[in-house]
C-alpha positions in Angstrom: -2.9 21.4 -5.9 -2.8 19.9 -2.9 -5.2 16.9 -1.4 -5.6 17.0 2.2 -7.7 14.5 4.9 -8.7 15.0 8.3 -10.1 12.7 10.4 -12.8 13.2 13.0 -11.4 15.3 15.8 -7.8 15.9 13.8 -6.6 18.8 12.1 -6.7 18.5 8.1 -3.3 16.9 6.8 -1.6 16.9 3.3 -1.7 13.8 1.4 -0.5 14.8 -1.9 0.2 17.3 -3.8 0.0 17.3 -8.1 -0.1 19.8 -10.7 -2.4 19.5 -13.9 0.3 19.4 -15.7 -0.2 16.1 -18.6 2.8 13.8 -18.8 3.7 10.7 -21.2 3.6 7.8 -19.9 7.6 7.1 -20.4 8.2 9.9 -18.0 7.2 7.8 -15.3 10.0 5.2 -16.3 13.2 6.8 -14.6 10.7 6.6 -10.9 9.4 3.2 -12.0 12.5 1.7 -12.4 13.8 2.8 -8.7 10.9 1.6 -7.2 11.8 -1.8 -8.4 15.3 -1.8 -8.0 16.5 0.6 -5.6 17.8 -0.4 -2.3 16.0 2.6 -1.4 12.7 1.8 -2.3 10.1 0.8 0.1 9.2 -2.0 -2.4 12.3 -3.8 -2.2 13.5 -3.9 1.3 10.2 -6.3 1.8 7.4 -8.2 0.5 4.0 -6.0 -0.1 1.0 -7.1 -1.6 -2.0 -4.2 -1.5 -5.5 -3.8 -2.8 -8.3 -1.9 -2.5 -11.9 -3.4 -1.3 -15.4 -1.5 -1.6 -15.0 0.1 2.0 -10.9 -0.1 2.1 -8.0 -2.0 1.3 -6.0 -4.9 2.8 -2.2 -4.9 2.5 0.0 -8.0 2.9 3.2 -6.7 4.3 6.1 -9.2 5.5 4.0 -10.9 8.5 1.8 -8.2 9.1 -1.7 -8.5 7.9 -3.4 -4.8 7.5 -7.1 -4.3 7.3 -8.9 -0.9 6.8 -12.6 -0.5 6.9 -13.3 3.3 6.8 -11.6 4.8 9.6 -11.2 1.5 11.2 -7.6 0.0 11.0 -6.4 -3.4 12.4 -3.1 -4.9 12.0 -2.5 -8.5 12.5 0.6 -10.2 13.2 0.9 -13.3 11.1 3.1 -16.0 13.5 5.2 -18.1 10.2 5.6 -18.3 6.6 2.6 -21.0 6.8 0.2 -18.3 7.6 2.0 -15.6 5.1 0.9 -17.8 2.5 -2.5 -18.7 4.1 -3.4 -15.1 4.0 -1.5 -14.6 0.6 -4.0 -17.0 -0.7 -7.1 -16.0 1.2 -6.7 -12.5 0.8 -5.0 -12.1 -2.5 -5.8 -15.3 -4.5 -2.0 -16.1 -5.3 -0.4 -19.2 -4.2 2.9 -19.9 -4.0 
């Protein structure tokens, strides 16, 4: 199966694409480990922090500050590590 989105005015794109096929959980581990190790994987080359809100998300990623409201996305440039941790904090509730 394959999920697709379009947005108003754009042609429908892929997002994803699964099968219903079930899995145990331990066959997730060989993927799960090279997300957190790799020198391949997005999740190591910087610093992320993501979650979802009732109308979007907000994503934390190096100095750029990402907010999504619908359709709507802004991205901020955060201008030191003072405000990385403001909005860390703010955003996120972890401090440093």
């Amino acid at each position: 199966m394959i999920v697709q989105r379009a947005k108003p005015g754009e042609f429908w794109k892929s997002q994803y694409q699964f099968t219903l096929t079930p899995y145990q959980l331990e066959d997730f581990a060989p993927r799960c480990r090279f997300h957190q190790t790799s020198p391949e994987s997005h999740f190591t080359q910087q610093r992320i922090c993501s979650l979802p809100t009732k109308d979007g998300r907000i994503t934390l990623s190096d100095l750029k500050l990402i907010r999504t409201v619908g359709q709507t996305r802004e991205e901020h440039t955060l201008q030191n590590e003072d405000e990385w941790h403001a909005a860390l904090a703010q955003y996120f509730g972890v401090r440093l």
